[in-house]
C-alpha positions, 0 to 999 in steps of 0.5 A, spaced: 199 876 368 203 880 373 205 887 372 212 887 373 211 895 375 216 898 372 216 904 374 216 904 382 222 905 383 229 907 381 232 900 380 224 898 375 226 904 372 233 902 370 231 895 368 227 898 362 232 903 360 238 897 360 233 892 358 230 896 352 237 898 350 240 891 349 234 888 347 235 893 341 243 892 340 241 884 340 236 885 334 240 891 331 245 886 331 242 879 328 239 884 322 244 887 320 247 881 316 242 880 312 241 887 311 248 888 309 247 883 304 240 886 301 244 893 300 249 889 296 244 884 292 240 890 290 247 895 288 245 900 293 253 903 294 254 909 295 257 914 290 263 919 291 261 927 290 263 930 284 264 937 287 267 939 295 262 944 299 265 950 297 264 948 290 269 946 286 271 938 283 272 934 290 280 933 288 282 931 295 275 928 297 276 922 291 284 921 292 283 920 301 276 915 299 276 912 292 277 905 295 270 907 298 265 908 292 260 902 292 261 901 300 252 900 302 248 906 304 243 907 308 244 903 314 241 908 318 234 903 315 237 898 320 238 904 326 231 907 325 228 901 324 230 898 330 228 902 334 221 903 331 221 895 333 223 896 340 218 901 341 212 896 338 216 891 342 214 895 349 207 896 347 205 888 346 208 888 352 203 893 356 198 891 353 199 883 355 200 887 362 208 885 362 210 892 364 206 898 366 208 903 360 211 902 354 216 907 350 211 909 345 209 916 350 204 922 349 209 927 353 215 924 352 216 920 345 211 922 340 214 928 338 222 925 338 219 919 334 216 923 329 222 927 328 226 920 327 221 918 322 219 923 318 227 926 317 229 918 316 224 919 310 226 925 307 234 922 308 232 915 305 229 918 299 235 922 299 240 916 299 235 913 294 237 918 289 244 919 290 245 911 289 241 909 283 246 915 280 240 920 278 244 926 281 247 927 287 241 926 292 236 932 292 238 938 292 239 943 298 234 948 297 228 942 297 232 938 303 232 945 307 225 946 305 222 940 308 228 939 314 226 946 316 218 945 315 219 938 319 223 943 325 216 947 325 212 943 326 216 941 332 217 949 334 209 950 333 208 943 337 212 945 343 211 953 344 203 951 341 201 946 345 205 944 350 207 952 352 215 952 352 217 959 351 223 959 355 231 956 355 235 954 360 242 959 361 247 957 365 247 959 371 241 964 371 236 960 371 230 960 365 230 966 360 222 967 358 223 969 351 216 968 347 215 968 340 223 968 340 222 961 342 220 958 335 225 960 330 231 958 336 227 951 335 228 950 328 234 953 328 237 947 333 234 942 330 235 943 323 243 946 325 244 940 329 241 935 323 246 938 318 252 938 323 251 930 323 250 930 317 257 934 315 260 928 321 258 922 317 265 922 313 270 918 315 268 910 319 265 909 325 266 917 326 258 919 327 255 913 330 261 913 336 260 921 337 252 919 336 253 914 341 256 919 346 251 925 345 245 920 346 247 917 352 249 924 355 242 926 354 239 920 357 243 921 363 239 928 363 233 925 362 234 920 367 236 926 372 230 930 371 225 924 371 223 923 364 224 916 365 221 913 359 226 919 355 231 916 358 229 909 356 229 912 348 235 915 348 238 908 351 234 904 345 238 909 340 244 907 343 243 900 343 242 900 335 247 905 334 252 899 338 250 895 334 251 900 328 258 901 330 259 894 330 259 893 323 261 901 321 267 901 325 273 901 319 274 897 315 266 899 314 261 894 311 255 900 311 254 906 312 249 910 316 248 914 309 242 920 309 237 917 312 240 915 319 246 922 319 239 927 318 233 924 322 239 922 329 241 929 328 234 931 328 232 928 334 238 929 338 236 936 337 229 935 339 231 931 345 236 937 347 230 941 347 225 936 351 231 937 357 231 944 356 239 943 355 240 946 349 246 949 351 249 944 353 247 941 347 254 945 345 258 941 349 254 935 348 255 934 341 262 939 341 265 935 335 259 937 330 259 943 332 266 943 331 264 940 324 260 945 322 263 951 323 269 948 319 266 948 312 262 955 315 269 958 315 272 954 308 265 957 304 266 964 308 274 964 307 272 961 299 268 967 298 271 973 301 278 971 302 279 967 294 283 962 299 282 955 303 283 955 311 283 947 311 286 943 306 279 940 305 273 941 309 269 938 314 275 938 318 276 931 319 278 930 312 283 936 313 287 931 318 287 925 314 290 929 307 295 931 313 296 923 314 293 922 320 290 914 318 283 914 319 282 910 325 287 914 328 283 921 327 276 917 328 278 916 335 281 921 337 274 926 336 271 920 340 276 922 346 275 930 344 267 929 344 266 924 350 271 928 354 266 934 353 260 930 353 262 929 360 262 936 362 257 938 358 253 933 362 256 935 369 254 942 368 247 941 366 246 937 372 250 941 377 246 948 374 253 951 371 249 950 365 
């Protein structure tokens, strides 16, 4: 059978990386249905948290979501699991000689899939305790223990094996920093995990601005010639559509654990891969913004004895001052696409 030869050119490289991503949203598409429905037969509902972040009983939190409990988790299976189907798709495809090369790639997707995976796995189980009602999922210290050593693994795999040992700063080029490398590693891959994850609270609000850091970052990829990347990124985003699809409000499902951690991890791992990672700032602005909320709500608790937010993370803050939900949803997606842009502007123009 003739190759299509799809990496002989600009207009080859694109057909893989559209066709990849709509082959993705149609088949996320057609599966999540059933899916939904499998969660709801086997009462796989999400349970409201008993205490808020800074510790005391989650009061607000339950008030602004009680009509929520019970709604299905774990819908980051059908993102992941998507993706994992596209990427075998592509392999049948090369070895019947259909393309020359499919996404499943040494230098430029091994390491993203195995983030994506093994912290899909680490938040699946997660999910799993939360909803069969054992306890509130896992506690922090062995989810940070093992999301940290996942990070490692990456960082030792980067500096070890591949021998990155710089970061790209603004407008000075690349910065040799060694050994310094490995702890910078872990921290964004493990901090740009837990901001995703301190964002999935309202409907639609982490897939939409997951959807725009993705699709950033595969511009980048695309610009620097890792095409296959590019097309990785693009397949993240088609089952992140079809995702959105149904998680826009009113939610049929949420993406739950499984789909906030391992995304947010492999955005991070992404951001490194394109030596982006402080355009990562920009890109993902919203979940930074996030973080630091509930960093300032538990350093202010502490210290202070006071709240700075009515509730943390912040978009909770704006839905008790009543804003509707929609309405706080869309208008981070505006913030985060407009700063996603930028971020992606100066990365390729050399201002970041």
């Amino acid at each position: 059978m003739q190759s299509l030869s799809l990496f002989t050119g600009p207009l080859r490289q694109l057909t893989l990386i559209i066709g990849s991503e709509i082959f993705t949203f149609i088949l996320a598409l057609l599966l999540a249905p059933p899916f939904i429905k499998f969660l709801h037969s086997h009462k796989l509902g999400k349970q409201l948290r008993i205490n808020a972040t800074t510790g005391e009983k989650a009061t607000i939190f339950n008030e602004l979501h009680a009509k929520k409990a019970g709604t299905p988790t774990m819908g980051g299976v059908l993102i992941w699991g998507s993706v994992l189907v596209t990427l075998g798709f592509t392999q049948l495809l090369e070895w019947f000689g259909v393309i020359d090369h499919s996404l499943i790639s040494r230098p430029e997707t091994y390491l993203p899939v195995f983030t994506l995976v093994t912290t899909a796995l680490l938040g699946l189980i997660d999910d799993y305790i939360n909803v069969k009602g054992e306890s509130k999922g896992l506690k922090v210290k062995p989810k940070m223990f093992w999301l940290l050593l996942f990070a490692a693994m990456g960082a030792w795999w980067f500096y070890s094996k591949l021998g990155v040992s710089s970061i790209h700063i603004p407008m000075l080029g690349n910065l040799e920093i060694g050994l310094w490398y490995i702890p910078l590693f872990i921290f964004i891959i493990s901090g740009t995990a837990n901001a995703v994850n301190f964002t999935d609270g309202l409907d639609g609000l982490a897939g939409g601005l997951l959807i725009i850091a993705f699709g950033g970052f595969g511009v980048i990829a695309f610009v620097q010639g890792l095409f296959i990347l590019s097309a990785f990124c693009a397949v993240i985003v088609g089952a992140l559509l079809a995702f959105l699809w149904y998680n826009v409000p009113p939610a049929k499902f949420y993406m739950g654990d499984t789909g906030a951690l391992s995304l947010g991890a492999t955005l991070g791992v992404i951001a490194m891969m394109t030596n982006s990672a402080i355009a990562l700032i920009l890109i993902g602005a919203v979940f930074v913004i996030e973080t630091l909320s509930v960093i300032i709500q538990l350093t202010s608790k502490k210290f202070f004895g006071r709240k700075v937010f009515l509730i943390a993370p912040i978009h909770h803050h704006f839905e008790k001052l009543g804003w509707p939900e929609a309405t706080v949803v869309m208008r981070f997606w505006i913030i985060g696409g407009m700063l996603a842009v930028l971020g992606v502007i100066l990365r390729l123009t050399g201002g970041f």
